[in-house]
C-alpha positions, 0 to 999 in steps of 0.5 A: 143139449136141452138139459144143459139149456135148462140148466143154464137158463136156471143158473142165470136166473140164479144168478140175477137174483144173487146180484139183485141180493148184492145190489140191496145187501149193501151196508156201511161200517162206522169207518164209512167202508161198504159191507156185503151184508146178507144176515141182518146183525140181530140174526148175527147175535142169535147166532153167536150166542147159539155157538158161544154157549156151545162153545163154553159148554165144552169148555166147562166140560173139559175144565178148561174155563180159568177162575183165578181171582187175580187173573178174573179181576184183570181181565174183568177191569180192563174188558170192563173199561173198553166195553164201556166206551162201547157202550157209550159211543154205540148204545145199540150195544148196550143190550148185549150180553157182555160176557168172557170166557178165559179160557186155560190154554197157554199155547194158543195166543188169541182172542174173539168176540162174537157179535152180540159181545161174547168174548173169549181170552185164551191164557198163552196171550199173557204167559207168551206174550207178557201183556202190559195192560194195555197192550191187552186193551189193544187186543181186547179194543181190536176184538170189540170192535169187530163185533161193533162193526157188525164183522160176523154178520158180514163173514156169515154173508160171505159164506152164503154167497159162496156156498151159493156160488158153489153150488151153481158151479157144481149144478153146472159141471158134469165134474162136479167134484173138480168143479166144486174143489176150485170153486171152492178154492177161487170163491175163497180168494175172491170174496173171504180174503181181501174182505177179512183183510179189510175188516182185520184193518178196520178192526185195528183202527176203531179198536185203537180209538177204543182203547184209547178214549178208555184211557191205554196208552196208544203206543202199547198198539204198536209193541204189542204187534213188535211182541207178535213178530218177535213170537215167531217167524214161522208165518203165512204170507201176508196175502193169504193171511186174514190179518196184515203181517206184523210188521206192516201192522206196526208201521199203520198203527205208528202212524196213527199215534200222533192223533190218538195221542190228541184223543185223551191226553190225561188218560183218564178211565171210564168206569168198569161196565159189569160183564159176566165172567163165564166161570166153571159149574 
């Protein structure tokens, strides 16, 4: 009885300080949507550029990074106009060391970027989806702005909040292992999902003005998702899935295209920002 008094007594002093930590962690997003941010977005870009040139390296090791002019060229061009509305419209991002790696998978149908602009494009995204270029503006617009938005900082925030919570639950339990595994399990449900979602939702949006203002076409927004749904009917429910289902993505980004059409009606481009193109050694 003693020990579990102590225990709890400790778990809620615990507690209190997570709260207080919720409390001050409070950031907001260039769409004005409140972020639980516990990692500053500096430590964020550290971070990520640990990770990324880990993840590169391998990709060298394994000879796995393209360097095909044309396919370079492309990638360079249009990665290059995006990331100069970027620029222009957040200049904190002017320091960061844009870059992409192209990586030579044709089954894998993605692409990121890390905070601090560090992106990768994998090829099953142009061989799958036969990408018009911008409908790979769209993408590459999508994947910008979660790292404009600071969304890594934000997921690395969640993981600690949930590692911590976990971590109480265990001390808590004579069942650690069970205690654990659900904790794990509903700190999942609670905090990493309806967030991601909001993010995925947000992403969409400040992407589409990218790309827009960048001088692609709005509309490749919405054949770029009917592609996506088209790819494959084998998918996860909506609700356990950190981006929103292809079809109910279609009709939110439909309904932005009158607006974005007023943005820049002569689709004029910007300049080619110079990013680095992450070749093999």
């Amino acid at each position: 009885m003693m020990r579990s008094s102590v225990l709890m007594n400790s778990l809620k002093k615990l507690a209190l300080g997570v709260v207080c930590a919720c409390l001050i962690s409070c950031a907001t997003s260039p769409t004005g949507r409140s972020q639980f941010i516990l990692i500053s977005p500096d430590a964020a870009i550290i971070e990520s550029e640990t990770a990324y040139l880990d993840t590169v390296r391998q990709l060298d090791d394994e000879d796995k990074l393209v360097s095909d002019p044309l396919t370079v060229a492309r990638v360079a061009r249009i990665t290059g106009q995006l990331v100069s509305k970027a620029v222009a419209d957040y200049p904190e991002s002017a320091d960061w060391k844009w870059s992409v790696a192209i990586v030579d998978d044709t089954e894998t149908v993605n692409a990121w970027c890390m905070a601090g602009g560090r992106m990768a494009v994998y090829t099953g995204l142009f061989d799958q989806l036969a990408l018009t270029d911008d409908e790979f503006a769209q993408i590459m617009g999508h994947e910008i702005a979660h790292a404009l938005a600071n969304h890594t900082a934000e997921r690395m925030s969640r993981a600690m909040a949930t590692s911590l919570g976990v971590a109480m639950i265990g001390a808590a339990s004579d069942n650690s292992g069970a205690a654990v595994a659900g904790a794990t399990a509903l700190a999942t449900v609670a905090l990493t999902l309806p967030n991601s979602r909001e993010a995925e939702n947000e992403a969409d949006i400040m992407g589409m003005v990218l790309a827009t203002k960048a001088g692609f076409d709005p509309e490749a927004a919405v054949t770029l998702w009917q592609k996506m749904g088209d790819l494959s009917d084998d998918r996860p429910a909506e609700f356990l899935s950190t981006h929103p289902a292809p079809e109910n993505r279609q009709a939110a980004l439909n309904a932005m295209i009158p607006s974005m059409l007023k943005v820049n009606p002569e689709r004029s481009k910007p300049s080619i920002y110079p990013i680095t193109i992450v070749r093999d050694s």
